[in-house]
Every structure is written in C-alpha cells, then in structure tokens.
N, C-alpha and C positions, 0 to 999 in steps of 0.2 A: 622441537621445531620452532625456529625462530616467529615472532612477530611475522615479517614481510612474506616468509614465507606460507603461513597459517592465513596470513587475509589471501593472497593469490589464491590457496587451496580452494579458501571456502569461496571466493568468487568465481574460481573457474568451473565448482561444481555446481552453483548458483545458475552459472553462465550455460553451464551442459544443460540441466535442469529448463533455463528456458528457452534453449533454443531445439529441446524438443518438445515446448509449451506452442512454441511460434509455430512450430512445420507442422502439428498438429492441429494447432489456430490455422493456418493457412489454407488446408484442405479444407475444414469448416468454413472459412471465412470465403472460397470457393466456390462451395456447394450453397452457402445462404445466398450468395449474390444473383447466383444464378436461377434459384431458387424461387427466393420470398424477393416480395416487394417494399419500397420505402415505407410503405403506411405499417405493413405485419414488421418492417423492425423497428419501428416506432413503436409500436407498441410494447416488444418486448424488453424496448428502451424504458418505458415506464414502470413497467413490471421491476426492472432489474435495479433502477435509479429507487425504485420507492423502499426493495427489499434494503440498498445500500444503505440511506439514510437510516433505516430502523437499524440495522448490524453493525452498526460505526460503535454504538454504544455495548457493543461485545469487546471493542479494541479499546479498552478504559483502561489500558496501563500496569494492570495487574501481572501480566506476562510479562512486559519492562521492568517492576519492579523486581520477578523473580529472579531475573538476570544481573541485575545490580548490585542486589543486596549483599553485603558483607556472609560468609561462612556461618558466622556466628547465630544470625537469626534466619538462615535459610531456612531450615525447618520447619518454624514459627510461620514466618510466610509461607511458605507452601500448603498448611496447613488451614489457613483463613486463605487464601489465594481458593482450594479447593470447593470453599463453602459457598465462594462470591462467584464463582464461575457458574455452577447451580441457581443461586438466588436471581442473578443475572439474564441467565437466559430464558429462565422460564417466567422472568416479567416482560422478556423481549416478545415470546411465543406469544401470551397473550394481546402483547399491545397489536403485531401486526395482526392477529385474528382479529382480534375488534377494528381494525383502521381499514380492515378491507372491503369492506360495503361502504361503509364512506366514499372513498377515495373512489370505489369503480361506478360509483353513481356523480360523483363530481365529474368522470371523467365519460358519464352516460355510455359504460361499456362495462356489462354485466362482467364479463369474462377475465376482467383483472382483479377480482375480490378472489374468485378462485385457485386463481397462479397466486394470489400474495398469499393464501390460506397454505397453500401447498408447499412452498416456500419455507414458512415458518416453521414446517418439524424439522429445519436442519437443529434449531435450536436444542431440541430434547437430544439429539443425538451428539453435540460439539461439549459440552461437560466432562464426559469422559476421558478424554484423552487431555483436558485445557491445561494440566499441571507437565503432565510428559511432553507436551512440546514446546514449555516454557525452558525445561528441564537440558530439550537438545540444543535451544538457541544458547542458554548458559553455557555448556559444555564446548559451544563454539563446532559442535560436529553438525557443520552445515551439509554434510555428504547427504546424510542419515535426512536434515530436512527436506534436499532435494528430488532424493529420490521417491519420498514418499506425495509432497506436493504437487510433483514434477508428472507422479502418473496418476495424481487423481484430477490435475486441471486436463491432462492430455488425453484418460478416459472420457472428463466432460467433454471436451471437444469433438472427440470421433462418435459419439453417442446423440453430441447435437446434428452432424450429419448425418447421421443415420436417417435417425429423427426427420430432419427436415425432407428427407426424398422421401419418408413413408409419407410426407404429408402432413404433418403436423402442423404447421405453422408456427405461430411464434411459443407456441406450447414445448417444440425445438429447442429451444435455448432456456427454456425457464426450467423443464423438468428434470434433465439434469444434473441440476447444482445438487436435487436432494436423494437421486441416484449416486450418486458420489464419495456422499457424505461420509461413510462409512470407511472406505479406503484412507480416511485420512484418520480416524478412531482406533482401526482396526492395527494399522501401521506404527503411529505413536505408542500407543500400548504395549506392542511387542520389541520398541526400540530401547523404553525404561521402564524400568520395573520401579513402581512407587505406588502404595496404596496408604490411605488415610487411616491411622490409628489411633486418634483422639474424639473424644465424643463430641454430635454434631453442632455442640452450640460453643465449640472451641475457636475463640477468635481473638486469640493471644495477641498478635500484630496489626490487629485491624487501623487502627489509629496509624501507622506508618504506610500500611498501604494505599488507605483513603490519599492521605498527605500527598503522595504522590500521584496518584492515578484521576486524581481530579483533575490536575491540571493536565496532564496527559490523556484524558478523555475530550477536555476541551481543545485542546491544539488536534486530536481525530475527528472530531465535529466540522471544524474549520475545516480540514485538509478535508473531508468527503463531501462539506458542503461545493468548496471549487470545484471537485469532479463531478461535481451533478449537477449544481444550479444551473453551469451552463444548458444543460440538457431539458431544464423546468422551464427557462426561460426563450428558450429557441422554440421551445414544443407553442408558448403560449405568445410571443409574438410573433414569429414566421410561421406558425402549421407544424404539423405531424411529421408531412413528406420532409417537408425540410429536416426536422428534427432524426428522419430518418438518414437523409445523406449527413448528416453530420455524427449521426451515431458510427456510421462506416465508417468514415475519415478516421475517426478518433480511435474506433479496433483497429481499422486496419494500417494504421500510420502511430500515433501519437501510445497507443498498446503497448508496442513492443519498446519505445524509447521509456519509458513510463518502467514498465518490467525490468530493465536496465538496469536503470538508476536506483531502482530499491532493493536489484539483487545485490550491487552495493552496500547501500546505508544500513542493510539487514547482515552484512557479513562484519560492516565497520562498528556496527553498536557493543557487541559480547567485546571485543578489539579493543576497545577503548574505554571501556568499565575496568577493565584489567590494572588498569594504569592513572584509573582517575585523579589518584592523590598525587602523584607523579608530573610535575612540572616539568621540567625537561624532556621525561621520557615519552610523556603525551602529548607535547607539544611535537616532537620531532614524528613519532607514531602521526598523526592526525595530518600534519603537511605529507607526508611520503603517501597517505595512503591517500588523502584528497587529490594528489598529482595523479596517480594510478589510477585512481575512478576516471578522471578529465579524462588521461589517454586511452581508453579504453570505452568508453561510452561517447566522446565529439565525433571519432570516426565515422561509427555505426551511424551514428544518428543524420550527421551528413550528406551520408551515403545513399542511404534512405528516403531523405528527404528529395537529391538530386535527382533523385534516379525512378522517383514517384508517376511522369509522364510515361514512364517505358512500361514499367511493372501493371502498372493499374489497370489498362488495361488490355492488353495480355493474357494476367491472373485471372482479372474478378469480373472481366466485361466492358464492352463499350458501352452502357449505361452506365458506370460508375464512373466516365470520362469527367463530368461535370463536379465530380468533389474532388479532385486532384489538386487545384490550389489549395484548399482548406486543406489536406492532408498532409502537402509539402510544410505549410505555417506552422499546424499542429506540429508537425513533427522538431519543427527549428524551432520553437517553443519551450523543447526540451533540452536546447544545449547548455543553457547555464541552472539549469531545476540539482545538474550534481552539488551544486556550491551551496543553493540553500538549503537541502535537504540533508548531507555531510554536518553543517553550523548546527540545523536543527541536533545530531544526534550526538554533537558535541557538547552540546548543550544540555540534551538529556543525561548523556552519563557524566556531567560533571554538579549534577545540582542546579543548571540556571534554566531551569523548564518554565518557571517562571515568566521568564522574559521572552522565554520564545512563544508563548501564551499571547503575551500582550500584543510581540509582533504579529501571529498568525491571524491576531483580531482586525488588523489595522489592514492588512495586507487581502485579507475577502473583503473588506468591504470596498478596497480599491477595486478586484478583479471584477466583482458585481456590478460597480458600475462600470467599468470599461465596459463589460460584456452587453452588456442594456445599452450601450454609445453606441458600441457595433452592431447590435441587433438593428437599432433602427434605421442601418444603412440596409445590409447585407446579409447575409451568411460568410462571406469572404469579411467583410466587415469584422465578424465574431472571432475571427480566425489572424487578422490583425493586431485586433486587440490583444488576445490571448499572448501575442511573440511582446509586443511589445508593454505588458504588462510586466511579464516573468524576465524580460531582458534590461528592464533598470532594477527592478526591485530585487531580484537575486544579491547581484553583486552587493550591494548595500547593506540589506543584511547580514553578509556573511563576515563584511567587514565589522559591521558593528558586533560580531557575536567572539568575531577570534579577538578581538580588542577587550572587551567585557570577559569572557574566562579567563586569559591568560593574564589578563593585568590584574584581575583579584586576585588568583592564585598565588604573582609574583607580590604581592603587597601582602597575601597571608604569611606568608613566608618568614620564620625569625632569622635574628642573625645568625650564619654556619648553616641553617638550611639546605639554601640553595645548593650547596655543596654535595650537601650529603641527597640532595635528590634527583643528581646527576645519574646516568644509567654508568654503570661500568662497564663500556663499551660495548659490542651488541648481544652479550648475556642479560642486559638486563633487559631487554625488549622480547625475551621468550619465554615462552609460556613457563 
C-alpha cells in the first residue's frame, strides 16, 4: 500500500473512530446539559484539569521514541521504554495522592481530594499495555488503535450518562475514566504480543531515550498547560459558573475540532519517520499529506462553527444559549492549529524537537497572556483572544519550521546525494 493511500487509511479510521467518540459525546454532552448545572461542571472541570496537568508527564516521549527509532536498537528501547513506563507512573500515582488534600482544601471543597485520589489508580493499571501501543502506532495499524480507543472513550461517555440521570453529579464524568481503563490494557495486549525478557535493571538505551523524551515531555507540558490554564484562569477571575459555560463551549465546540486535528498528526507521525532521511521523499510526503489534513478538517470545522446558533440549542438547551459566541470562536480557533501541529510532527520525526521546545516556550507564554487580556474583559473576550492568538502564530511557525528542516537536510546533503534521494517514482513513497 502506497504512502497516500496508508495515511487516508489510518485517518479515515481515526476519523470512524471519532466520530463515534462524537455521537457518543453528544448523547453525554445532552444528558449533562440537561442535567447538571454550571457550578457541578465546574467542578468537574477541576477535577479533570488538575488530573491532566499530573498525566501530561505520562506523555514524556517515550512512546514517540518507540516509533522513530531505527530497527536496530528497537528492542533495546523497548526494553528500558518498559521499565520507564512503570517507574513513571507509579511516581505519577503517588504525587496526585498526596496533591489531593492540598488542592481540595485550596479549593475549600472536601470532595476533589477524593475524585483526584480515585483518579490516580488509572496509573497502576496504564504500564501494562504502555509498550504494545507504542508498538501499533509503529506498525502504523491505526485500525487496531481506533478501535480499541474508540470504544473505551465511547464506553466512557455512555457510562458518564448513565451516571449523571442516577444522580451522581460531577462524580458522572470523573468515575469513569477509571472504569475504563482496562478496556484500553486489556485490548492493547491482545493486539501485540511482547513481553519483557531481560532482567529488571536492564537499561541498555536509557541515555537515547532520555535525549529524546525530555524534550518531548517539555513541548507536552506546554501543549496541556494551554489546554487548561485557560480553564485555572477563567475559574480564578471570572467565577466557577463562568468557568462552567466555558467548560461547555470548549467539549462541546472546540472537542471535536481539537480530536480532528490529532486524529491527523497521530496518523502523519509513524508517516513521516519512515522517510525521515529522505529529502525529496519527505518533503513531497509532508506537503501531500499537510494539504489533506487542510481539506479535510477547514470544512468540518467551519461547519461547525456556522452552524453553532441552530444546533446549540436545539441539542443541549436554551440555557446553553449564552455560550454560543464562545463556541463559534472556540471552534474558528481551530482552523489554522492543522499547520502548527503537522510543523510540530515534522519536526519530531526529523530531529528538530528541539526547536519546537523553544517555540512552544514562547508561544504559552504569549497565549497566557492574551488569555488574562481577555479575562479582564469578558468570557467572549477569552474566546477572542484564543482565535486571534492561534491565527498569527500558526502560520509563522510553520513557516519557520518547513524552512529550518528542509534547508538543513538540503545543506546536509553531499555532492550526488541529492540525486540518489529522489523517490523512484511512487514505489518509493510505500511502505
């Protein structure tokens, strides 16, 4: 199967994948509205915002690394990749037990120490399977990821609706995640067969993976700080309530554009490691498939956004009337996020992770303050800012990042190279 037709595959099972994540979200997103009130999803806005910031340092690169690495030392790494995924999570388990009395006394509400305690055994449970789904994103058998991701978010969702008409409240959306957990364990497991057979203090590759995953922990720090600070910051200058219609806005608008774009960048990363040494071949690979993301995610998202007065309420109620600008914004917010986020994975599988480290540093500290500018207007104000933060700043970097790989690649280059790193027509762009 050629290239073009491999990335179609894995995005249009990506794309199945979530768009029965969405109709599943929608029925949820349904039942909460009609449901629970601003303040109970504020709350679970917190709960879910403090679990993210602790679980960003799960996504440390170690899994990108598995995917990148050369044949040669696969085994290597997968082997210290197995040890660090353990080490890992059971300092993650501890830290949110201990940060959660803290934090629900900070927030003088007993009952978030317990959601974030409850929370934390996903950790003991996600080790086991952390090599075998490093293992599918390698193999590029996005089917295999979809379907197994696809019905553990789409159990969580119908289970959060359940949930929520027994009653629950925001214990609805939080309980969940760690009902779940297993289906995603259970699935991975059974799709690759790989067990550890070197003793446990084997860490043959550690120094390569560190090398990489640093930096790639630090550009996930950044990326989860922008999806949540907004959410820290709205909670602590506008109120709760408020923080709660903008919790909504953002699942039920800016979600689905968001889940788009990464079902993308997640089908084009295995895509483009393939070919990393390959100048010519990645360079044409990377434009074809960066055009195909555009067409295939400006529509939706468009659509979405236009169409946010009719659906909203409708769907979720005429109390939800009042976040529909914020949602429309949110959602146009996301039409140029494929160009940066594409640069970023161009970047990861070509070596300059680096760079996009430094950008991602420069680039939160921009959106941080927008978002504190428009706080002190509005809530529409935050929703402003957000479009017009991600609508200079995209295109910019993506210019500087296709400029930076390709020009060093063509300067690494000896003489006769170039030549010989031409694809021989489109046999060389398959797999």
């Amino acid at each position: 199967m050629t290239a073009k037709h491999l990335f179609l595959r894995n995005v249009a099972w990506l794309g199945g994948s979530e768009a029965f994540v969405r109709l599943t979200r929608l029925l949820t997103a349904v039942v909460l509205a009609r449901v629970l009130d601003p303040l109970t999803f504020g709350i679970a806005a917190l709960v879910l915002t403090i679990n993210e910031l602790v679980h960003v340092f799960n996504r440390n690169g170690v899994a990108a690394k598995i995917v990148q690495c050369s044949e040669d030392e696969l085994e290597d790494v997968l082997e210290t990749s197995y040890r660090v995924g353990f080490l890992v999570c059971g300092i993650l388990f501890a830290a949110q037990v201990a940060l959660a009395n803290p934090i629900a006394q900070f927030y003088n509400n007993p009952e978030l120490a317990v959601m974030l305690q409850t929370l934390a055994l996903v950790y003991l449970i996600m080790p086991f399977a952390f090599v075998q789904s490093a293992l599918v994103q390698r193999n590029e058998d996005f089917k295999t990821k979809a379907l197994i991701e696809g019905s553990q978010v789409g159990v969580d969702n119908l289970l959060t609706a359940a949930l929520a008409i027994g009653g629950l409240g925001a214990w609805a959306i939080v309980l969940p995640k760690l009902l779940v957990a297993p289906i995603w364990v259970i699935g991975y497991r059974r799709a690759v067969h790989w067990e550890s057979i070197r003793p446990l203090w084997s860490f043959n590759k550690f120094r390569e993976v560190f090398d990489f995953s640093r930096f790639y922990l630090g550009i996930e720090l950044l990326k989860t700080a922008r999806l949540n600070v907004d959410n820290l910051l709205i909670a602590s200058l506008l109120g709760v309530e408020a923080l709660g219609l903008y919790y909504f806005a953002r699942n039920a608008g800016l979600g689905f554009s968001l889940s788009l774009v990464n079902a993308v960048t997640s089908a084009m990363y295995p895509n483009l490691c393939r070919v990393k040494d390959n100048l010519v071949g990645l360079k044409a690979r990377f434009n074809s498939n960066l055009l195909k993301a555009s067409m295939i995610t400006a529509p939706l998202i468009l659509a979405q956004a236009l169409l946010a007065p009719w659906y909203v309420p409708l769907v979720f109620g005429e109390q939800w009337e009042s976040a529909i600008p914020v949602l429309s914004l949110l959602c146009l917010s996301a039409l140029l996020r494929p160009l940066g986020e594409c640069s970023s994975t161009l970047a990861h599988a070509t070596g300059h992770i680096r760079s996009d480290l430094i950008w991602n540093s420069l680039f939160t500290l921009l959106f941080i303050v927008a978002v504190v500018l428009g706080a002190h207007w509005s809530l529409l104000g935050v929703a402003i800012a957000v479009v017009l933060i991600y609508s200079v700043a995209q295109p910019m970097y993506a210019t500087f990042m296709y400029r930076q790989v390709f020009a060093n690649m063509a300067t690494d280059l000896k003489p006769g190279e170039f030549d010989q790193a031409k694809p021989a027509g489109s046999k060389a762009l398959a797999h």
